[in-house]
C-alpha positions in Angstrom: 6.5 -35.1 75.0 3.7 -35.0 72.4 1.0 -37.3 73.8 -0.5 -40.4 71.7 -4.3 -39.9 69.7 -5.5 -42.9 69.6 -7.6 -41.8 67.0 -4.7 -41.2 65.0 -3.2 -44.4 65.1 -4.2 -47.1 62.4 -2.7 -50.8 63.8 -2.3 -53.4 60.8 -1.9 -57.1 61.8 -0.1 -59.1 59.0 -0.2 -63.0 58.0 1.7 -64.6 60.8 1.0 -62.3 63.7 -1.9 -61.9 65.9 -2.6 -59.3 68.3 -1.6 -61.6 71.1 1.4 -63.9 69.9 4.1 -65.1 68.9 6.7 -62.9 70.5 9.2 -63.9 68.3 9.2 -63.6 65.1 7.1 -59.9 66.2 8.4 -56.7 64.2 6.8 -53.5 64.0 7.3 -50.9 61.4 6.2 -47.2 62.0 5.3 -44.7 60.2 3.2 -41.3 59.8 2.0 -39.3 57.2 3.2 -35.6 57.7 0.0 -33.7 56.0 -2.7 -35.5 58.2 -0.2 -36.5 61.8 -1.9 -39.7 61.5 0.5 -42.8 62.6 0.3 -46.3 61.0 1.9 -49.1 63.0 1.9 -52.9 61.0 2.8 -55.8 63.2 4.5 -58.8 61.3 6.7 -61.6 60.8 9.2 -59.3 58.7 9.1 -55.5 58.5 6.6 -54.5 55.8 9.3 -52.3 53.2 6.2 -51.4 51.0 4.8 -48.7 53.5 8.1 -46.8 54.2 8.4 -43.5 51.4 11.2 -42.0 50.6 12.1 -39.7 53.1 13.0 -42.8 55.5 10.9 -41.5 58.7 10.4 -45.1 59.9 11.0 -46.9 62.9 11.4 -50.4 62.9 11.2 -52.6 65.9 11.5 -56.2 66.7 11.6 -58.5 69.9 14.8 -60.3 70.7 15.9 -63.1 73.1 19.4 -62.4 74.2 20.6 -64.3 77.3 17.0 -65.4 78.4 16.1 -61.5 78.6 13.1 -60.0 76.0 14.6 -56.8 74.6 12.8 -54.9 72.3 15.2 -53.2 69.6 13.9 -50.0 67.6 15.9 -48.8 64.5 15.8 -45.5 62.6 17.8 -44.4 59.8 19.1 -40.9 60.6 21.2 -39.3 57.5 19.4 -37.3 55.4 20.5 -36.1 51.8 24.1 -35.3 51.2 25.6 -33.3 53.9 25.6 -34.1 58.2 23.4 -31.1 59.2 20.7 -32.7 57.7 21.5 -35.6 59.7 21.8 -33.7 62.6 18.5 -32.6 62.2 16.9 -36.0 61.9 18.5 -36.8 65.2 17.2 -34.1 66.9 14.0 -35.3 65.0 13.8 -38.6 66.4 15.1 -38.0 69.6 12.0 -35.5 70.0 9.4 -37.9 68.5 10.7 -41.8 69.4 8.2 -41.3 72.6 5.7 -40.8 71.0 6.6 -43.6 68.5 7.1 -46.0 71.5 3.7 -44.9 72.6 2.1 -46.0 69.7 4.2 -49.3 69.6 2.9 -50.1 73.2 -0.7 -48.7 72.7 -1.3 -50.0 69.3 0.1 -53.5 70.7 -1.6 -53.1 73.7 -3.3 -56.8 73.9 0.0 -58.4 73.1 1.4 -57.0 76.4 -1.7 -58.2 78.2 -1.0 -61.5 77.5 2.6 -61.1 77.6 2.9 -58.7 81.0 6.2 -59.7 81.9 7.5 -58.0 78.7 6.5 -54.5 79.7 9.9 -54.7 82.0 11.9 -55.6 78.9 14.2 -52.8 78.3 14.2 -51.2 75.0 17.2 -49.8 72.7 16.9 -47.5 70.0 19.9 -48.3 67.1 20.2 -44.7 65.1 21.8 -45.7 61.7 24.5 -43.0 60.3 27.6 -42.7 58.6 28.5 -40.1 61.4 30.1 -41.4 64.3 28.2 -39.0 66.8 24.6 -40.0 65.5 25.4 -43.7 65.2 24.8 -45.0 67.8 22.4 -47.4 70.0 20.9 -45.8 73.4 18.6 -47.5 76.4 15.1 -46.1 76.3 13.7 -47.4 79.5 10.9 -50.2 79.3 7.7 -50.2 77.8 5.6 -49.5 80.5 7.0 -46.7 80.8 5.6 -45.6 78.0 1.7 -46.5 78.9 
């Protein structure tokens, strides 16, 4: 697993949010720019659409309260342009880079989970979006501690 730079990461709080609450509504929308590997995480009330591009290499995250347990929820949109290798590809993609992405969700909101410790047990579940059967799909990812 490619390890976090902290240096790398730029963390945008927006109108609503703070770096400590409110849990809910708290979304998160990643993403990186492939020329310089720098990451950009925005926390907010609603996922920030305006700093996606069009190559869709997001992830989008939000905290949930489903039967009195946190879960944190990560989305990505896998299919690529017309045909299912490329899809395939961005799978394989994702699946190689979402720790590092859930790294820089849990560093880059590192004071939240300070004041809200408890959470770091929450268990987290990555939704891949396709219109292929085998790549749609949600999967456990573990907690976010374990991603410290």
């Amino acid at each position: 697993m490619k390890r976090l730079n902290p240096n790398k990461l730029y963390v945008e709080f927006r109108e609503g949010v703070t770096p400590i609450d409110p849990v809910i509504p708290r979304r998160y929308t990643l993403t990186h720019s492939d020329i310089t590997g720098d990451l950009f995480l925005t926390v907010a009330t609603d996922y920030v659409y305006d700093k996606i591009n069009p190559m869709r290499d997001e992830v989008f995250g939000q905290w949930c309260l489903v039967n009195n347990q946190y879960i944190l929820f990560l989305y990505t949109y896998v299919d690529g342009q017309y045909f299912e290798r490329a899809s395939e590809i961005r799978y394989k993609i994702f699946k190689r880079e979402l720790p590092l992405a859930i790294e820089a969700i849990r560093y880059g909101d590192r004071l939240f989970y300070e004041k809200h410790p408890e959470l770091d047990d929450s268990p987290i579940y990555v939704r891949f979006y396709s219109k292929y059967p085998k790549y749609n799909k949600v999967e456990y990812w573990g907690t976010p501690s374990d991603y410290k």
